[in-house]
N, C-alpha and C positions, 0 to 999 in steps of 0.2 A: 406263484405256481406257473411254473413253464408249458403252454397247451402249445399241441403242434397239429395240424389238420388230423380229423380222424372220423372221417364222418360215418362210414361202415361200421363203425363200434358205437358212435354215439346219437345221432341223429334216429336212430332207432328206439332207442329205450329214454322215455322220458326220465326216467328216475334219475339216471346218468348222468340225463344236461342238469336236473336240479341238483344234483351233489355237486357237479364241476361251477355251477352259476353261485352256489356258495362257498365254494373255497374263493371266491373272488369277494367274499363280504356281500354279497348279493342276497336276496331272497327271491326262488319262488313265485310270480303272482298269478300262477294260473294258467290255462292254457286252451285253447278252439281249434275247433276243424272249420276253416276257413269259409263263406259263401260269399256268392257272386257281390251279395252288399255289404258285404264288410270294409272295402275301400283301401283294402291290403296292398301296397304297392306291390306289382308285377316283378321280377328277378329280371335281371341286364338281359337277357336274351328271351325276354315275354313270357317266359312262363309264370304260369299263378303260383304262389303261394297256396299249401294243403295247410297247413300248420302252424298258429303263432302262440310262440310265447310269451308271456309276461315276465318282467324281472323287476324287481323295485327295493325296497326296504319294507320292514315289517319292526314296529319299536327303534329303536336303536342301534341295531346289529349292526346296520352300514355303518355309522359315523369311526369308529375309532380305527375301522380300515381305511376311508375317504381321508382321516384326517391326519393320516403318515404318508399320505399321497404325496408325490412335487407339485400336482397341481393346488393341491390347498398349502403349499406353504410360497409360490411365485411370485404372489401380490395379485395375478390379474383377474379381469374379470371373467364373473363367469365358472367359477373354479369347480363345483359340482358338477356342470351341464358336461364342461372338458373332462373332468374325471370318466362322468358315465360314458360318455363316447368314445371315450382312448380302452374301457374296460367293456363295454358290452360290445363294443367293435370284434375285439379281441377274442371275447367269446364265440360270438357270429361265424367267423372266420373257422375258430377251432371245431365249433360242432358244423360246421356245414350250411349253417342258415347266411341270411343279411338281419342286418340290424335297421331297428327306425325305432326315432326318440320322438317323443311329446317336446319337444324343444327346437330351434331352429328352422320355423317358418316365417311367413306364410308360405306356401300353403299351410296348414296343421291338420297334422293325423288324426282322427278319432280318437284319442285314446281313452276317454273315461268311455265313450261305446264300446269299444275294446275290452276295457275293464271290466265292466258289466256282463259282458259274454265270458270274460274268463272268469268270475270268482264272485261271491257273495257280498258284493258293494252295494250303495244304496245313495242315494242324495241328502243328503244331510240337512234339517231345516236352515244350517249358515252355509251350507253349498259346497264342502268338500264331502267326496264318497267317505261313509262311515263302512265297516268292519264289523261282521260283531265281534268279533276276539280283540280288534286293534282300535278298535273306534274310530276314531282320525290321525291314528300317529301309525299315517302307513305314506308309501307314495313308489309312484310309478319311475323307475329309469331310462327304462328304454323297452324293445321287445326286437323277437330274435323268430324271423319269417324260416320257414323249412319246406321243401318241395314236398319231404314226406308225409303221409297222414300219418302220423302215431298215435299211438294204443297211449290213449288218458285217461285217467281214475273217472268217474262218474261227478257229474259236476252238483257241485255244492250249491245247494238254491236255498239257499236261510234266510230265512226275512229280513227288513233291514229291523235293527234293533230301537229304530225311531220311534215305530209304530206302536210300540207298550212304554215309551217314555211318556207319560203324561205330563210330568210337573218342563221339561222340554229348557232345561236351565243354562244349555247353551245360549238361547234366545236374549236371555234377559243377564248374562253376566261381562256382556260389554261393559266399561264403565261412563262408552260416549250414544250406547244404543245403537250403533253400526249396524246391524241385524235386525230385520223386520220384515214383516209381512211383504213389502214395500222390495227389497232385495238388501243389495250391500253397498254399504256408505261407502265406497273406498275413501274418498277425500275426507268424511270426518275421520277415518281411521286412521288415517296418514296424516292430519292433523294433531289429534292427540299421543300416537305414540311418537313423534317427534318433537313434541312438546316439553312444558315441564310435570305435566302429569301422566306421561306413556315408560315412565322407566322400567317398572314393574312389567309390561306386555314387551317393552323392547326385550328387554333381561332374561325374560325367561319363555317368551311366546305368549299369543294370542289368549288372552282369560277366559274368551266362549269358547275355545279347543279345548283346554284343561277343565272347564267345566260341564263338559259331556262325562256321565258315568263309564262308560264304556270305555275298555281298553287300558284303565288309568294304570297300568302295570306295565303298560309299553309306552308311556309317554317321554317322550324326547329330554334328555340331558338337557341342562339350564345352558349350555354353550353351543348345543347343536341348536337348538329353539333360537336361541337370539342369532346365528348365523343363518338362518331360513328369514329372521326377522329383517338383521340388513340386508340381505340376498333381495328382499320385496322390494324396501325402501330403492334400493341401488336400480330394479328394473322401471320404477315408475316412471323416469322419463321417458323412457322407449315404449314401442306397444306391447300392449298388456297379453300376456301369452293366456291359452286357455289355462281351467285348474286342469 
């Protein structure tokens, strides 16, 4: 989809940027009227940002756009973070905003505070924001700053879906106990599924992800899960980005 500046038609009407934000394979994630603490980068010439959007994926949707990309078929690394940047740039540009990714610091953006102010996310007992419709098969790509204040739906305040999980099956479906009271084992996790008993978690993704109730109708394809899988492995030498 060919977008060309158009900010008088589009920057106006939220509904707009979310159709144009998903003809790019994109989702939606929400959106703020901006305050003084929100930590929203400034525009090239200091003005504030009124306006951010969220864009990310929701299930599955991104993947079989991301993965007719050139950047996932190049070799290099990195190949998601490059996608979303050559594509919510692009967006940015065409609706009038700037774009800023959760990727590519330090510094790092807020962005699960972010996220929190736009949409019905929650912390998750293994620590990625759940969903109630998506559980944890969602994620953030970038977001797209506007001078203007826009007219947004009323925002969505649902609980997280944590709170009436009793049996909490996430916790206990590791099969090295990574998750606990205690927080996250990264290094026994990265031990085990590099091991010879992580093929199953490499292959298809994280066991405590898929065994949250929630969202299991948008859970990630067996090839998108294990390309998030090595995407982890691949960054642990470097420092650890936020979730």
């Amino acid at each position: 989809m060919k977008l060309e500046p158009r900010e008088a038609l589009l920057a106006s009407d939220y509904k707009m940027i979310l159709t144009v934000v998903e003809a790019e394979g994109l989702a939606g994630r929400g959106a703020f009227h901006v305050a003084a603490d929100d930590a929203v980068p400034p525009f090239a010439d200091g003005a504030l940002a009124a306006t951010l959007v969220l864009v990310g994926n929701t299930g599955p949707g991104m993947w079989t756009t991301f993965s007719a990309s050139e950047e996932a078929a190049d070799g290099a690394p990195d190949a998601l973070d490059r996608w979303s940047r050559r594509v919510v740039s692009r967006l940015a540009h065409a609706l009038g905003g700037v774009a800023h990714f959760p990727f590519g610091g330090p510094p790092w953006l807020p962005f699960i505070r972010w996220a929190q102010r736009a949409g019905p996310v929650h912390p998750s007992p293994i620590g990625p924001l759940v969903h109630p419709d998506f559980g944890l098969w969602h994620a953030y790509r970038g977001a797209i700053a506007f001078r203007e204040r826009l007219d947004l739906p009323p925002r969505d305040d649902r609980a997280s879906p944590c709170e009436s999980c009793a049996d909490r099956p996430c916790l206990s479906s590791c099969p090295v106990g990574a998750f606990s009271a205690s927080g996250y084992d990264v290094d026994g996790c990265v031990a085990h599924i590099t091991g010879p008993g992580g093929a199953s978690c490499l292959g298809a993704g994280c066991l405590a992800r898929h065994a949250c109730p929630i969202g299991r109708n948008a859970s990630y394809s067996a090839s998108q899960a294990a390309f998030h899988m090595r995407a982890f492995l691949a960054a642990r030498p470097r420092e650890t980005k936020p979730g």
